[in-house]
N, C-alpha and C positions, 0 to 999 in steps of 0.2 A: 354674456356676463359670466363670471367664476362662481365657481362653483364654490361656497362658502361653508358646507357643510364639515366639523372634523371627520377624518377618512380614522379607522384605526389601522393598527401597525396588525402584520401579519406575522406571528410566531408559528414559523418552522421546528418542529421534533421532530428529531430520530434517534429510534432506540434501536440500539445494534445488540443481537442477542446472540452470544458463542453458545457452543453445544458439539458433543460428541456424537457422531453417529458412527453405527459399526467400526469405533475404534479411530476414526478420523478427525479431529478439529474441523468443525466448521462454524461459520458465521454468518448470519443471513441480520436486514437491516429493516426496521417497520417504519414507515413514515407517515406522520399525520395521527396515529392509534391513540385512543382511548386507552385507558387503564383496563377496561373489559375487554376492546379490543385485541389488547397485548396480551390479556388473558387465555382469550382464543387460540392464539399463533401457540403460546405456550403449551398448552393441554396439545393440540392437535401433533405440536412437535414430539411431545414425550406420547403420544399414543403410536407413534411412525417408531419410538424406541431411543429418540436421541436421549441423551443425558446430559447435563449440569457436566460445567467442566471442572477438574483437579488441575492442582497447582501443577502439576507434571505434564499436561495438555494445554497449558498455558504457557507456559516455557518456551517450545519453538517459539513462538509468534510474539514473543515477548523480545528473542533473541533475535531474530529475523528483521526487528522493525529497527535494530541497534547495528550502526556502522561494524560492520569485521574488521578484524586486526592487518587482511591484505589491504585495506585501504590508505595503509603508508606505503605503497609500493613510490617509486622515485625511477624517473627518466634519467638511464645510465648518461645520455649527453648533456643534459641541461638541468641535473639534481632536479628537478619539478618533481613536486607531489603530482603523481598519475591520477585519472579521471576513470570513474568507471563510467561506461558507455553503454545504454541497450535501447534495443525497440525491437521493431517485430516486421519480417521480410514481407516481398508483396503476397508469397504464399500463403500468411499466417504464421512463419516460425519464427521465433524469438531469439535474438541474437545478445553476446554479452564480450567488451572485450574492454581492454585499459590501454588509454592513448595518455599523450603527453598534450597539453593545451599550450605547448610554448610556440609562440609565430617570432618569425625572422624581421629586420625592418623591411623587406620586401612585403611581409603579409603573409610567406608562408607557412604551414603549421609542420611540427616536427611529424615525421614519420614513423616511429615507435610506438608499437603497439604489443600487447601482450595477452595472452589467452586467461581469463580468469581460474 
């Protein structure tokens, strides 16, 4: 027989808290915390030295998450808006480069590519 009892719904939080440390941005993410908990992470952060970020440490990352302006690059054969392409080799290194997404009615994709 079912089971007739209401189930409740499970609310997921995370609190993503930025901070400088020795002069870096960074951002570390708490899931599941308490308001004392999140207390915690805080105190222990600023006793490690991090600081509370300014509007000028905030900047990269603000800029970083916003399309760049080479992103109208255009495939000299086919005027197409280029695609920016990356991932990461089998080694671990990270690759980044701009193709053309245009296919032929064979299926083939254009060969143009350009170095970012």
């Amino acid at each position: 027989m079912a089971d007739t009892a209401p189930t409740q719904a499970t609310i997921k939080v995370e609190h993503q808290i930025h901070f400088t440390l020795d002069g870096f941005p960074c951002t570390t993410s708490v899931a599941g915390a308490t308001a004392d908990q999140l207390k915690v992470v805080i105190d222990r952060l600023k006793a490690i030295g991090a600081q509370p970020p300014t509007a000028h440490t905030l900047q990269p990352a603000t800029a970083a998450a916003q399309p760049s302006a080479p992103a109208q690059r255009t495939c000299p054969t086919h005027g197409t808006a280029l695609q920016l392409r990356q991932g990461t080799r089998r080694g671990g290194k990270p690759y980044k480069f701009w193709s053309c997404n245009h296919t032929d009615a064979d299926g083939n994709w254009c060969d143009h590519t350009e170095k970012p």
